[in-house]
C-alpha positions in Angstrom: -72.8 51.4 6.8 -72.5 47.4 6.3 -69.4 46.3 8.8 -67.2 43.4 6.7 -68.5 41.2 9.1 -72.3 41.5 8.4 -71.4 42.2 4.6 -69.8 38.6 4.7 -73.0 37.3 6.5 -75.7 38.6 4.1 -73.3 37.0 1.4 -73.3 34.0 2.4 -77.1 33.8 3.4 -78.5 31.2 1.2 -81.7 33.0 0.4 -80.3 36.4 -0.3 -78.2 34.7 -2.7 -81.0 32.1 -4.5 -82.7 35.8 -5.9 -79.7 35.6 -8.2 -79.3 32.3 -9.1 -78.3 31.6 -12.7 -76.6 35.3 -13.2 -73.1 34.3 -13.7 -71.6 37.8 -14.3 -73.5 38.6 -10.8 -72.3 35.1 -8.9 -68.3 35.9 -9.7 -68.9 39.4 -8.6 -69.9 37.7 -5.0 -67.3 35.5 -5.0 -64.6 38.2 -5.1 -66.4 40.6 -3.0 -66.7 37.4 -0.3 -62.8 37.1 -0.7 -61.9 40.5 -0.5 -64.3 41.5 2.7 -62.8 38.0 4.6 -59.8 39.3 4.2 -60.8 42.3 5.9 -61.5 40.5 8.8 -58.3 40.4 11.4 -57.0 37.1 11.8 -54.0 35.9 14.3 -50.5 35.3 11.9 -49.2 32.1 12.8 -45.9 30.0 14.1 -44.8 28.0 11.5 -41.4 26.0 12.0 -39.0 26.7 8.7 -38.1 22.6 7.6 -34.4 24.0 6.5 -33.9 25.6 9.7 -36.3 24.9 11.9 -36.8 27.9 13.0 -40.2 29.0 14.0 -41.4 31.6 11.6 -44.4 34.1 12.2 -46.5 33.9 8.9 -50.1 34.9 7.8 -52.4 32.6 8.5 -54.1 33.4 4.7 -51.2 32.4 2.2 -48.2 31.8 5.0 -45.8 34.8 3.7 -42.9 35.0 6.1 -42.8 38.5 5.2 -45.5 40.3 7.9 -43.1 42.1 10.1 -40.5 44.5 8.7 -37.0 43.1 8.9 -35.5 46.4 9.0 -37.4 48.0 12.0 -39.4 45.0 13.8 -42.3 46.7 13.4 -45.6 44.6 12.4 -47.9 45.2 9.4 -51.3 45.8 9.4 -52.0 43.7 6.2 -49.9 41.1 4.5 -48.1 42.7 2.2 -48.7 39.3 -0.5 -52.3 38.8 -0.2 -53.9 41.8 1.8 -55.1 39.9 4.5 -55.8 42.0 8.0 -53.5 40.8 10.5 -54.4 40.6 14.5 -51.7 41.4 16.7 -53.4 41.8 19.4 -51.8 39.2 21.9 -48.6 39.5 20.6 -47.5 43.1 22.4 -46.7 44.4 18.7 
């Protein structure tokens, strides 16, 4: 079994890729298999400060929803629950 990580590598390997060169229905298919397996891939949310408020606001570092922790018990998601992305909470004692 391919880990995301490798999957992402062979993908964007130049000369794995130039054997199908000129296959459109085959290039968009990498494309959105590229997206959706680096989303996969944990990344850190980020501090953002809100310009209304200025408050700092924990988003996801993919498409910056405010919406990654759950308002109701405080408790963090695994993915962002607007664009998928794996979150990393791992030095933030979630």
């Amino acid at each position: 079994m391919i880990i995301a990580k490798k999957a992402l590598e062979l993908l964007n390997d130049v000369e794995f890729s130039e054997k199908y060169q000129g296959v459109q229905e085959y290039t968009e298919m990498l494309i959105v298999c590229k997206e959706a397996l680096e989303k996969q891939i944990p990344r850190k949310p980020i501090g953002k400060t809100d310009p209304m408020f200025g408050d700092i606001c924990i988003v996801c570092l993919n498409c910056e929803n405010t919406g990654i922790v759950n308002p109701f018990t405080h408790r963090v998601f695994k993915h962002c629950p607007n664009c998928g992305q794996a979150l990393d909470w791992s030095d933030n004692n979630a």
